[in-house]
C-alpha positions as CSV (number, residue, x, y, z in Angstrom):
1,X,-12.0,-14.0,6.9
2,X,-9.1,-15.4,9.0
3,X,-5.9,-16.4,8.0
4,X,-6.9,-20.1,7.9
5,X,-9.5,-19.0,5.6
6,X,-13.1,-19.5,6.7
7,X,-14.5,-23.0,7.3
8,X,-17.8,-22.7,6.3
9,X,-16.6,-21.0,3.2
10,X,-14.5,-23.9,2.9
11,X,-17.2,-26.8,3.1
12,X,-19.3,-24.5,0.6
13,X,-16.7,-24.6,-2.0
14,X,-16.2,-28.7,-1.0
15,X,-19.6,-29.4,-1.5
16,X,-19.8,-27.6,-5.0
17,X,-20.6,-23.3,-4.5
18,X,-18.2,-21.8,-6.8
19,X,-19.1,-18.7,-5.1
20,X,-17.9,-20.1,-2.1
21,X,-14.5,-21.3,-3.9
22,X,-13.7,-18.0,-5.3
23,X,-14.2,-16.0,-2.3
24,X,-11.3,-17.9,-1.2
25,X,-9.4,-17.4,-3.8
26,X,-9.7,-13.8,-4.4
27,X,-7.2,-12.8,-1.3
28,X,-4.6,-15.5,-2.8
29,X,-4.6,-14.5,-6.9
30,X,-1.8,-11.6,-6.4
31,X,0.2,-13.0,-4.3
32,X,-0.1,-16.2,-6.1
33,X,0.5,-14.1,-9.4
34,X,3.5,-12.4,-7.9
35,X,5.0,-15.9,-6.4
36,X,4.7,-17.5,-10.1
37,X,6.0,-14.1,-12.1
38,X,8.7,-14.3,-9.1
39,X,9.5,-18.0,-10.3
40,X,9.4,-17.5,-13.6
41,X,10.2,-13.8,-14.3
42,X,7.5,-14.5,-17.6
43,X,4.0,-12.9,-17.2
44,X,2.6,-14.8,-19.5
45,X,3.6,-17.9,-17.8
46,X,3.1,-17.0,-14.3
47,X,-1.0,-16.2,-15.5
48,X,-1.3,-19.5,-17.1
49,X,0.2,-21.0,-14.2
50,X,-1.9,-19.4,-11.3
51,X,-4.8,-20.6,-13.8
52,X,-4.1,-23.6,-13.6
53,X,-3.2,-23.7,-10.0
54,X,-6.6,-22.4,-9.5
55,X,-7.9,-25.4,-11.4
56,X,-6.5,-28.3,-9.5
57,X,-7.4,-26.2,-6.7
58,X,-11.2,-26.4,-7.2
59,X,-10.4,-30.3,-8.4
60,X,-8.3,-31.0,-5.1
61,X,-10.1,-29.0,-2.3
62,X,-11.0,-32.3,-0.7
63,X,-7.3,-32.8,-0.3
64,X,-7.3,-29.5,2.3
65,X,-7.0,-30.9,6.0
66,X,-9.6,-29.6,7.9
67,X,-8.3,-26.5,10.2
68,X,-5.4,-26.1,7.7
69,X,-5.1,-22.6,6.1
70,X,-6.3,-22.0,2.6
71,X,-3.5,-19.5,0.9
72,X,-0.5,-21.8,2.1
73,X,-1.6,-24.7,0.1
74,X,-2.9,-22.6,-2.7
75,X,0.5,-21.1,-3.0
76,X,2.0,-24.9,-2.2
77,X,-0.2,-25.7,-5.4
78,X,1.5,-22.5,-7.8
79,X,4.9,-23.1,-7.0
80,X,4.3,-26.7,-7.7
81,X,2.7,-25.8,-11.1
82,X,5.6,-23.4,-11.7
83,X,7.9,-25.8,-11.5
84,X,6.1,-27.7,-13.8
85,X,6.0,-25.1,-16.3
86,X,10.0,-24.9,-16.1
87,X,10.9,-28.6,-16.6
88,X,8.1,-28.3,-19.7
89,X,9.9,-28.8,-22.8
90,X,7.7,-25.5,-24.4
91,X,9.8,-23.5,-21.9
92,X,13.1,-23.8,-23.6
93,X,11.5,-23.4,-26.9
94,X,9.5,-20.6,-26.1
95,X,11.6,-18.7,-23.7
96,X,14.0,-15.5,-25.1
97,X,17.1,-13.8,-23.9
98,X,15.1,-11.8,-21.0
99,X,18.4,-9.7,-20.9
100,X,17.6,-8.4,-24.3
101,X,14.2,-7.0,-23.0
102,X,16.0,-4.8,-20.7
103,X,15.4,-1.0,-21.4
104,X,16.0,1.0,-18.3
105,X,19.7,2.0,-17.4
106,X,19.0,3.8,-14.8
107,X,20.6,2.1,-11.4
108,X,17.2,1.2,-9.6
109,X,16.4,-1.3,-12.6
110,X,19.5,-2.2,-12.7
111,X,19.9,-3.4,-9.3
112,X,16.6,-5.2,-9.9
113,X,17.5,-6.9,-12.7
114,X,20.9,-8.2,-11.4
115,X,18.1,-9.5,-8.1
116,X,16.2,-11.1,-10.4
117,X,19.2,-12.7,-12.3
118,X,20.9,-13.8,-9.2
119,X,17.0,-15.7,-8.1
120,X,16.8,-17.3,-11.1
121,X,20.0,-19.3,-10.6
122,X,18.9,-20.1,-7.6
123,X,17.1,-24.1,-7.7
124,X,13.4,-24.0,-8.4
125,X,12.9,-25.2,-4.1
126,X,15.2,-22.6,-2.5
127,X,13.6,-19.9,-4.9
128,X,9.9,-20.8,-3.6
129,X,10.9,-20.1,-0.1
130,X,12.7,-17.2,-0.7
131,X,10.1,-16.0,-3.0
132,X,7.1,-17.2,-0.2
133,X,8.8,-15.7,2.8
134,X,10.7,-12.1,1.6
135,X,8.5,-11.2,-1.3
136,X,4.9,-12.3,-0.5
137,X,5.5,-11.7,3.7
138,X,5.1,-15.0,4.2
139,X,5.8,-15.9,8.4
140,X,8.2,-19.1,7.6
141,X,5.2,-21.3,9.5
142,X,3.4,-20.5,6.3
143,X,6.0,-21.2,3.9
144,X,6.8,-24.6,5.8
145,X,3.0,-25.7,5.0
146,X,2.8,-24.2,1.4
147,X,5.9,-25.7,0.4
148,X,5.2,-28.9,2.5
149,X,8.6,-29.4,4.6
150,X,9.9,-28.6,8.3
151,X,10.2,-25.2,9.5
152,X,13.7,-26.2,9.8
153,X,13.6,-27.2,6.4
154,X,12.8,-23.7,5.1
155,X,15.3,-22.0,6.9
156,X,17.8,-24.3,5.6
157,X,16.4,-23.9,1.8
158,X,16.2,-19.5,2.3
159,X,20.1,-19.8,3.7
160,X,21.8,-21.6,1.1
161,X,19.1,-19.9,-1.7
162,X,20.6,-16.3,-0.2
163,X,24.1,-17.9,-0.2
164,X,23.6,-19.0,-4.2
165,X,22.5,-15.5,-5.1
166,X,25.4,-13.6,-2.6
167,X,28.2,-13.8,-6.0
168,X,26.1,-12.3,-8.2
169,X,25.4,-9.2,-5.5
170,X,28.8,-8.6,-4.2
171,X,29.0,-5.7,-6.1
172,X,26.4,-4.1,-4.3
173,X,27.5,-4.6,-0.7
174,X,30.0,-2.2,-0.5
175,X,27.4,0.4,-1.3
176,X,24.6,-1.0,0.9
């Protein structure tokens, strides 16, 4: 399969194979999963929300231009969902102190904790691109059409997202 995804597997799933529909979604579920946990640092979360994306995936594959690619707007679809889950009023209810959960000291986990805590006050859109383009690999082509906007508009959200997070690494550029 390509990485536009394979039309005829495509107009199998639209006309109904489930077969069809999940052979396309098989290459997209970990980096979907990774996108969402990436988004919401919650695992619990990100599965529900690649579930669901996977749902109004199946519901909405009519809405896939023809020739477009199928993983983009799959992962257009997650980090729509994700954001969905975060403005959910069950989030703030149901959410903990994540630092709390934090049992490594050793300076690896730390360093990827502080990462992680820097991304997540990052907003929700320059987190996506960031997330799409240095943690799944996405070229920023692909991140423009998952996330909907210019490929001037994701180099813009990536350099003020990687600006946001720069206070909270400062510490570690003098030993990079």
């Amino acid at each position: 399969m390509g990485p536009k995804g394979d039309p005829d597997l495509i107009a199998r799933a639209r006309g109904g194979d489930k077969g069809a529909f999940e052979e396309l979604l098989r290459p997209a579920i970990a980096p979907a999963a990774r996108l969402a946990y990436g988004m919401l640092q919650d695992r619990i979360a990100a599965e529900d929300v690649v579930q669901e994306a996977a749902f109004k995936a199946w519901r909405r594959l009519g809405n896939l231009r023809p020739g477009a690619g199928f993983k983009p707007w799959f992962l257009g679809i997650v980090v729509n969902q994700a954001r969905s889950a975060r403005r959910s009023p069950w989030w703030q209810v149901l959410s903990f102190d994540r630092e709390s959960a934090v049992k490594a000291a050793d300076e690896p986990s730390i360093r990827a904790t502080d990462v992680r805590r820097a991304l997540l006050r990052v907003p929700a859109d320059q987190r996506a691109a960031i997330l799409l383009h240095f943690y799944l690999d996405l070229p920023l082509d692909q991140v423009a059409i998952a996330l909907g906007i210019s490929l001037a508009g994701v180099k813009s959200r990536i350099n003020r997202g990687l600006k946001r997070m720069r206070p909270g690494l400062s510490s570690y550029e003098t030993v990079l």
